[in-house]
N, C-alpha and C positions, 0 to 999 in steps of 0.2 A: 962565295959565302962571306969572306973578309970585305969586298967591298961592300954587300950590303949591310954585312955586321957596322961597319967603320959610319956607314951613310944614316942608319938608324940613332948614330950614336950622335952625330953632328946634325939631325934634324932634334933630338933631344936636349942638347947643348943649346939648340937654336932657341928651341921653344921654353925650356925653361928660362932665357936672358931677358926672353920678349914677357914672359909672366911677369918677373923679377922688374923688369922698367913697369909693364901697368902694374903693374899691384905698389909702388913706392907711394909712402904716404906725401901727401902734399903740404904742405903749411905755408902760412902768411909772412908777406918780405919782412926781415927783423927789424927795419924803420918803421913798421905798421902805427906803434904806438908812443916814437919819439915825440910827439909833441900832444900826445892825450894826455890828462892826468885826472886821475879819478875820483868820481865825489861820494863817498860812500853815504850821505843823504840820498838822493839823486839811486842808487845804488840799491839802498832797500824797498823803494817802489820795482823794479827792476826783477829784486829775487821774490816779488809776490807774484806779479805778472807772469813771472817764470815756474813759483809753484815748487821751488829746490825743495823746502822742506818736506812737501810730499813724499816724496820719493827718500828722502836721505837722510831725514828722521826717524831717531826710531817707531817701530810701528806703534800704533795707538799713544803717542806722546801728543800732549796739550801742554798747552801756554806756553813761557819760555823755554820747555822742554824742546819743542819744534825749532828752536836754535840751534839744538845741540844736532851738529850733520855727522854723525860718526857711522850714518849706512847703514843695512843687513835687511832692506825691506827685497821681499821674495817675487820675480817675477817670472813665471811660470809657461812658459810658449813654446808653438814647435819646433821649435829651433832646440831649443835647452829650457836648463834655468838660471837667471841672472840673478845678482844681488848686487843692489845699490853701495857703491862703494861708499869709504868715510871721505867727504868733501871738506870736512870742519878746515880748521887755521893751523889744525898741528902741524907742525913740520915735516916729522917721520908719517902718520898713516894718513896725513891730510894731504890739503892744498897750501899750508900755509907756505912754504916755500918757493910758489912755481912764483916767476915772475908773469909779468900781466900776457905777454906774447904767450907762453908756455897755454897759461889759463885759457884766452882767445884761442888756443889752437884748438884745445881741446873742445871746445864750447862748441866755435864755428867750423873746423875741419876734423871731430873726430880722432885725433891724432893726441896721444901723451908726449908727455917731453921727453920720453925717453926713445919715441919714435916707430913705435904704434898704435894700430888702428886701435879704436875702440869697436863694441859692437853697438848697434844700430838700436841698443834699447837705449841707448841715451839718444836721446831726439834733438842732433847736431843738425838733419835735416832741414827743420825746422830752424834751430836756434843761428844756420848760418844765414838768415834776412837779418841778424840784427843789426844794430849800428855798433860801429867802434868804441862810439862814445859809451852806450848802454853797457857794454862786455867792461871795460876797464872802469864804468862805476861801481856793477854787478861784483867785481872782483875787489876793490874797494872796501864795500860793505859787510862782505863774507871774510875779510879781513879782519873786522870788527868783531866776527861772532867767536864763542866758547871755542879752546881747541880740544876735540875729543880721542882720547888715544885708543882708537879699536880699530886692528888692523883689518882691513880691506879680504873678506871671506870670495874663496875660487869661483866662479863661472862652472856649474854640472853641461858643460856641451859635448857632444859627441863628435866623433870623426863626419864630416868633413867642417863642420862648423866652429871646430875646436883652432881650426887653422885661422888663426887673425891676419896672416897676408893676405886671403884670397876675401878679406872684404876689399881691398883695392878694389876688382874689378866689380862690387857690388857697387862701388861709389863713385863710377864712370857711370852711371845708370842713374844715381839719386842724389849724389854731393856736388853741384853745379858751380858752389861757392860765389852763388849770386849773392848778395843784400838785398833787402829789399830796396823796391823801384814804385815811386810815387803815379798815382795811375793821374796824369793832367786833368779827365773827365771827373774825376771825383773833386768831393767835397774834403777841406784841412781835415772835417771830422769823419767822411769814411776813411780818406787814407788813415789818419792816426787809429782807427778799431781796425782795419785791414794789416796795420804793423802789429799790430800787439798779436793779436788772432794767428797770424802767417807765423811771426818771429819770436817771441819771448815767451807767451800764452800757446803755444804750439797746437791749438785745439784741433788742427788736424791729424796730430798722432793717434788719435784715440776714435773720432767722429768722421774722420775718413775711413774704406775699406782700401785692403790692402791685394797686389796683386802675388802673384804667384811666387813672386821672390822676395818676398814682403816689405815691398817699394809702396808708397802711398800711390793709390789709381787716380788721380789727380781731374777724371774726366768725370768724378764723384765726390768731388768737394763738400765736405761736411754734411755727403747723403744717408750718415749712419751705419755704422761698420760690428763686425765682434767682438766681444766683449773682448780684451785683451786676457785678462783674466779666467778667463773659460767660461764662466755664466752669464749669460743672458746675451744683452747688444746693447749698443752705444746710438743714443736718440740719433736721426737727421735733424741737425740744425740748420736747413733751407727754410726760405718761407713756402715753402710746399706745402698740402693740407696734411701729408702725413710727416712733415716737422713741425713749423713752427708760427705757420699763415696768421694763425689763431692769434697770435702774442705780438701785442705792440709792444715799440720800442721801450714803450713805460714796465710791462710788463717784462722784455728779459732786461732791463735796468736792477728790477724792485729783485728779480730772481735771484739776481748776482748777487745784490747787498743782503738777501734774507736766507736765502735757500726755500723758499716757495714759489710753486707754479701759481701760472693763474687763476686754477682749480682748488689753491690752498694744499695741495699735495707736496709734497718736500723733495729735495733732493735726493738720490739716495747711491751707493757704493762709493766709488771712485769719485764723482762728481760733489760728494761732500767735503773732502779737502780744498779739491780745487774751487769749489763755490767761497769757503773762509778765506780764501788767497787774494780771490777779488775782492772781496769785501774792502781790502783793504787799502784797495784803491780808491783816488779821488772821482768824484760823478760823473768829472768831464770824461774819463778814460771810459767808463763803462756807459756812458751814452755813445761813444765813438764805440765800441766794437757793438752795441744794439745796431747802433745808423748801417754797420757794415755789414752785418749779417740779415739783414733787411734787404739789402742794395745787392746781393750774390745772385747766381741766377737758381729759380725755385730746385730743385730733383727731387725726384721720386725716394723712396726710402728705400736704402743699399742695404740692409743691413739685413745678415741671412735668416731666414726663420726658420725653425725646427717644421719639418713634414709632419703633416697629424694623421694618424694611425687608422 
C-alpha cells in the first residue's frame, strides 16, 4: 500500500510539472521592438481597423466619448461573463504604463506583464498576424488618448474556466504565434484586405463558427457563426449565394463607408460599431478587404439556425 501510495504521489508530482511547463505563458524576445518606434498617426488608422473602441468604450458613447477606453462593455457566453477592461493611458487601471513589448504581448500572445494568460474573449488569436510595426504604432496612438480612471470590473467565470493557467493548453491548439504570411498567388491588394480581415479587423471572431472548445473551425472561414451575444447569427461573408455572391466589390466597399446593403437595408447590432470603424479608413484599405473577401473560397452558410416547431 505505501508503494502504491508513494507511486500515485510521484505520477502526481509528475503530471502536475508536465501541466506547469505546457500551460507557461509564452511571450516575444525582449529585442522584439528595439529598433521599432512608433507613429501614432500611422497608429490611429490601426485602432480603427482593430475596432478597440467597440469593445472598451463605454457602452452607447458617441463621438470623442469613444476615446475614452475606461471598459465595462458586458460579454455574455458559455464560458462566463467578461467585461472589457479599461485600456485608456492611465497608469494605475490602464495601459498607460506598459511598455510597447508588455503591450505587444498582450495584444499578440495573450499574456499581461504581469505574466498571465488572458482569456480568449480578447481576439489575440486574430490580433497575433499583425505586424510589429502596426502593434508599436497601435500602442503609440492609444498613448495619445484621454486617461480614464475606472478600475478594471472581475470576470463572473466558474470552476474550471476561472482557472487562467489551463488556457496554456487551450493556446497550444489556437495561439500558433504566426504573423501574417503574404500569399505570392495574390494580388498587393488582396494580400493587404487578407491582412487587415485575418489580423487587426479580426472579422473572423465573430463570422467564423466556432468548435467545441471555442477555437475558430477555420474549415469555415467567414461561413457565418452565432451570434456571440445569444441573439440571432452572424451573416456568412463568402461569395456563396447564401453570403455574399450578390454584392460587388463596389457594393461591400459603399457598405463599409455607409452602413447599407445593397438592398438599402442597414446594418444592424454588433456590425454597427464595427461598420463606423471602417468608415474611417482610407478606399484603398476597404477595396483591399472587398478584392479579399471576393477571392476566399464560396461556403455554404455555417451559421446554426433555430429548428421550427
Amino acid at each position: 500500500m505505501k508503494r502504491a501510495l508513494a507511486i500515485l504521489i510521484l505520477l502526481g508530482l509528475a503530471g502536475g510539472a508536465v501541466f506547469w511547463f505546457l500551460t507557461m505563458p509564452k511571450t516575444l524576445p525582449a529585442d522584439t521592438f528595439a529598433s521599432i518606434e512608433g507613429d501614432p498617426e500611422k497608429g490611429k488608422l490601426v485602432f480603427f481597423a482593430g475596432g478597440c473602441s467597440s469593445c472598451h468604450a463605454a457602452p452607447d458613447a458617441k463621438g470623442d466619448e469613444k476615446l475614452k477606453l475606461g471598459g465595462g462593455l458586458k460579454f455574455a457566453t458559455p464560458f462566463g461573463t467578461f467585461f472589457a477592461p479599461n485600456i485608456s493611458s492611465d497608469r494605475q487601471h490602464g495601459i498607460g504604463g506598459w511598455t510597447v513589448l508588455q503591450f505587444a504581448n498582450a495584444v499578440m500572445r495573450g499574456v499581461s506583464p504581469g505574466g498571465s494568460h488572458y482569456y480568449p474573449a480578447f481576439p489575440y488569436t486574430s490580433y497575433q498576424r499583425m505586424s510589429f510595426a502596426d502593434v508599436a504604432d497601435l500602442k503609440a496612438y492609444m498613448d495619445t488618448l484621454p486617461a480614464v480612471t475606472e478600475p478594471h470590473k472581475p470576470h463572473e467565470l466558474s470552476f474550471p474556466f476561472n482557472i487562467r493557467r489551463g488556457l496554456g493548453l487551450w493556446k497550444l491548439l489556437y495561439v500558433d504565434g504566426k504573423q501574417f504570411v503574404r500569399d505570392p498567388k495574390a494580388s498587393a491588394e488582396i494580400n493587404r484586405g487578407a491582412y487587415l480581415v485575418t489580423g487587426p479587423g479580426h472579422c473572423g471572431e465573430c463570422h467564423t463558427p466556432r468548435d467545441r472548445f471555442g477555437g475558430l473551425d477555420r474549415d469555415k472561414w467567414l461561413a457565418g457563426a452565432a451570434n456571440p451575444d445569444g441573439e440571432g447569427t452572424i451573416p456568412n461573408i463568402t461569395p456563396h449565394e447564401s453570403g455574399i455572391k450578390g454584392w460587388s466589390a463596389e457594393d461591400i466597399v459603399n457598405g463599409l463607408k455607409t452602413g447599407f446593403t445593397p438592398e438599402f437595408d442597414t446594418f444592424g447590432g454588433s456590425m454597427v460599431p464595427v461598420q463606423e470603424n471602417m468608415a474611417k479608413l482610407p478606399d484603398s484599405d476597404l477595396k483591399a478587404i472587398a478584392a479579399y473577401l471576393k477571392s476566399i473560397p464560396a461556403l455554404p452558410d455555417a451559421a446554426p439556425r433555430k429548428k421550427e416547431k
